[in-house]
C-alpha positions as CSV (number, residue, x, y, z in Angstrom):
1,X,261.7,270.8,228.0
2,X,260.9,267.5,226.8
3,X,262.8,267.7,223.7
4,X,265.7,269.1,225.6
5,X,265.7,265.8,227.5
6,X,265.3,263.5,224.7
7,X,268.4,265.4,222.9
8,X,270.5,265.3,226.1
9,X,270.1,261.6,225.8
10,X,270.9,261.2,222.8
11,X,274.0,263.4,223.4
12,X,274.9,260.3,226.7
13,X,274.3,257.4,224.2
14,X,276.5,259.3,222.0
15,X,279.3,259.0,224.7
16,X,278.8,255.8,225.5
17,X,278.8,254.1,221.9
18,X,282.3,255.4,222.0
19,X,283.3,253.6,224.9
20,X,280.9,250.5,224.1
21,X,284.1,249.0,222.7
22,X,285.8,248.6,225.8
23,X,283.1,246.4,227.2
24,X,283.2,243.4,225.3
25,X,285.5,240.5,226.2
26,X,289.1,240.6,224.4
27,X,288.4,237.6,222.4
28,X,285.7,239.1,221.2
29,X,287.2,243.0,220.2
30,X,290.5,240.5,218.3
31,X,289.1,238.4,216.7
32,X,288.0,239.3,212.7
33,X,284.5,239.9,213.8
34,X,283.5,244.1,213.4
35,X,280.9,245.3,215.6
36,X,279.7,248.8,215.1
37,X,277.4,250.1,217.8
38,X,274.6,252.1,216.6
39,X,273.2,253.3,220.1
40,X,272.3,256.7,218.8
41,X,270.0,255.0,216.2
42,X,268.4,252.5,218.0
43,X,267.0,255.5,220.5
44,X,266.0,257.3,217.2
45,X,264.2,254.6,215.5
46,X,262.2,254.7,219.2
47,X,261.4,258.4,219.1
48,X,260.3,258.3,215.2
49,X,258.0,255.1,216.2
50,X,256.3,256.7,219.3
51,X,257.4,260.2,219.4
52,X,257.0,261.6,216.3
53,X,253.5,261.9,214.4
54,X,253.0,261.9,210.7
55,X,253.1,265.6,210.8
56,X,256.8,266.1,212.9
57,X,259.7,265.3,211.9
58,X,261.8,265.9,215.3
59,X,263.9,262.3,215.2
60,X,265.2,262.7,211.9
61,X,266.2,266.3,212.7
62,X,268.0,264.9,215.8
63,X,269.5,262.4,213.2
64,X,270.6,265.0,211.4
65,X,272.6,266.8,214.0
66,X,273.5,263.7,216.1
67,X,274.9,262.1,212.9
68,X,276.9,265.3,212.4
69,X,278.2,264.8,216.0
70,X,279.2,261.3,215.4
71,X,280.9,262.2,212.1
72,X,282.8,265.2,213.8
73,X,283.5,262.9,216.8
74,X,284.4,259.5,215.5
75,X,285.0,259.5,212.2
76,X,287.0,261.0,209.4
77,X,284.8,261.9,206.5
78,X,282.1,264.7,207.5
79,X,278.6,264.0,206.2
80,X,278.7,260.1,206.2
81,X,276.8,259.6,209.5
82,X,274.6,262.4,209.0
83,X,273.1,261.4,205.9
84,X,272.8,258.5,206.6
85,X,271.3,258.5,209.8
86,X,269.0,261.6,208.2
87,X,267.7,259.2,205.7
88,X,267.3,256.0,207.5
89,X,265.4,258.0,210.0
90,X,262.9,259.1,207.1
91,X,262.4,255.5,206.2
92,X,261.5,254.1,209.4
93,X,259.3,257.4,209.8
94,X,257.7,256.7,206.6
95,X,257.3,252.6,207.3
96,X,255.8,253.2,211.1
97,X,252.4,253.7,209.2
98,X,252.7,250.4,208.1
99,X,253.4,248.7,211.2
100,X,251.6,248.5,214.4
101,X,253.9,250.1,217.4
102,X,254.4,247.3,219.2
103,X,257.4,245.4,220.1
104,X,257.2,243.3,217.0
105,X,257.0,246.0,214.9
106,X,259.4,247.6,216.3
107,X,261.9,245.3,216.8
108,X,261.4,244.8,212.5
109,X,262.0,248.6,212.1
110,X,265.1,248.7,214.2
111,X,266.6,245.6,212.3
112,X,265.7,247.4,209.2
113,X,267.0,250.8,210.2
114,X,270.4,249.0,211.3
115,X,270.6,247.0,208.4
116,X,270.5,249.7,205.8
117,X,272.5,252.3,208.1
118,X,275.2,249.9,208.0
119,X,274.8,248.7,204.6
120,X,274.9,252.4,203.4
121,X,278.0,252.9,205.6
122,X,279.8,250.3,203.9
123,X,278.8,251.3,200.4
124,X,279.8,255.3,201.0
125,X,283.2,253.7,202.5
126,X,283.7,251.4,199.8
127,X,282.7,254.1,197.4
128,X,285.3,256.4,199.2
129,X,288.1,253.6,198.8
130,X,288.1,254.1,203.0
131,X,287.2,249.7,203.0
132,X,288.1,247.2,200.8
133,X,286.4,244.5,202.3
134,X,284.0,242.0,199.9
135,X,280.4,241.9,200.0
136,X,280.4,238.4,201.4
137,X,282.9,239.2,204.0
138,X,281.1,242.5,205.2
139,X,277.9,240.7,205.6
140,X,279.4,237.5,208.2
141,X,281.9,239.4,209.9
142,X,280.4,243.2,209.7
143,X,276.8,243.0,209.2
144,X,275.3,240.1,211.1
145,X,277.4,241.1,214.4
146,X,276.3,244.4,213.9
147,X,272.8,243.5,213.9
148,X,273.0,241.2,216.5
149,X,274.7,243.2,219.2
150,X,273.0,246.6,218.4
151,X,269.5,244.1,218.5
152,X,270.6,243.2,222.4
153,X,270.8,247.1,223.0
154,X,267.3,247.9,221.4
155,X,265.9,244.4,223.1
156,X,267.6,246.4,226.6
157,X,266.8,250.4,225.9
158,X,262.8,249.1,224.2
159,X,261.0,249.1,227.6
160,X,263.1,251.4,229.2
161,X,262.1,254.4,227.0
162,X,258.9,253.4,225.5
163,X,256.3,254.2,227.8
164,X,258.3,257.3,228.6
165,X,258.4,258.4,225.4
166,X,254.6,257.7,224.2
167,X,254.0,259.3,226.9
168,X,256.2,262.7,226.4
169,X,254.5,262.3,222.8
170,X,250.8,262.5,223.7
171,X,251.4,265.3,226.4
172,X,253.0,267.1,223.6
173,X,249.8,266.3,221.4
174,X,247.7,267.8,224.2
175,X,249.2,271.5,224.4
């Protein structure tokens, strides 16, 4: 049932990075600045650092199919999302045995899981001819906002889920 839950909130997050657009001030959304919102990662990065043990693999299978979802959703080339978010999921997995689970180390994992989503994004894109858009130029006005604003939402969703989660995770552990 627990996994039901967790996927259902992925599914909201989902909805609401669409619409997380909307919200910002209009100076903001016009000017050249390009924020992407990566809710649907950030929760994932979460669930591989405290829900997922070195044996399970359950965020980067939701990464799989929410990256799909995202693709199908929001986006125009199918697979772009998924793979990436499939992959970059597998690296944080990999590097939480490396870090303590903490807000520290998790806070470095979401930054690097953003970071090379996005970077990944824009290489696939510029690979596709879908951006034209210079290395320098993607990194002031893509990449740094990017990192900051989807930072604010993992800094917001961090203590809301955690203790949730680990706990979800250990009760699983136990049956």
């Amino acid at each position: 049932m627990k996994r039901y839950v967790i996927a259902l909130f992925c599914l909201i997050l989902l909805v609401l990075q669409g619409m997380a657009m909307s919200w910002l001030p209009a100076n903001l959304i016009y000017s050249d600045l390009l924020i992407t919102p990566h809710w649907v990662l950030g929760f994932l990065i979460i669930l591989a650092i405290f829900f997922d043990r070195d044996d399970t693999y359950f965020a980067v299978w939701l990464g799989l199919w929410f990256g799909l979802l995202i693709d199908v959703v929001y986006t125009g080339v199918l697979g772009v999302y998924m793979v990436t978010y499939t992959v970059v999921i597998y690296v944080v997995h990999g590097l939480n045995k490396w870090l303590h689970s903490n807000f520290f180390g998790s806070s470095v994992l979401a930054i690097l899981g953003v970071a090379l989503a996005d970077t990944c994004l824009y290489v696939i894109y510029s690979f596709v001819q879908i951006t034209s858009m210079t290395w320098g130029d993607y990194g002031l006005m893509r990449l740094l906002p990017t990192l900051a604003a989807n930072m604010i939402f993992f800094v917001i969703l961090y203590p809301i889920v955690k203790e949730r989660i680990s706990l979800w995770s250990e009760e699983l552990m136990n049956t």
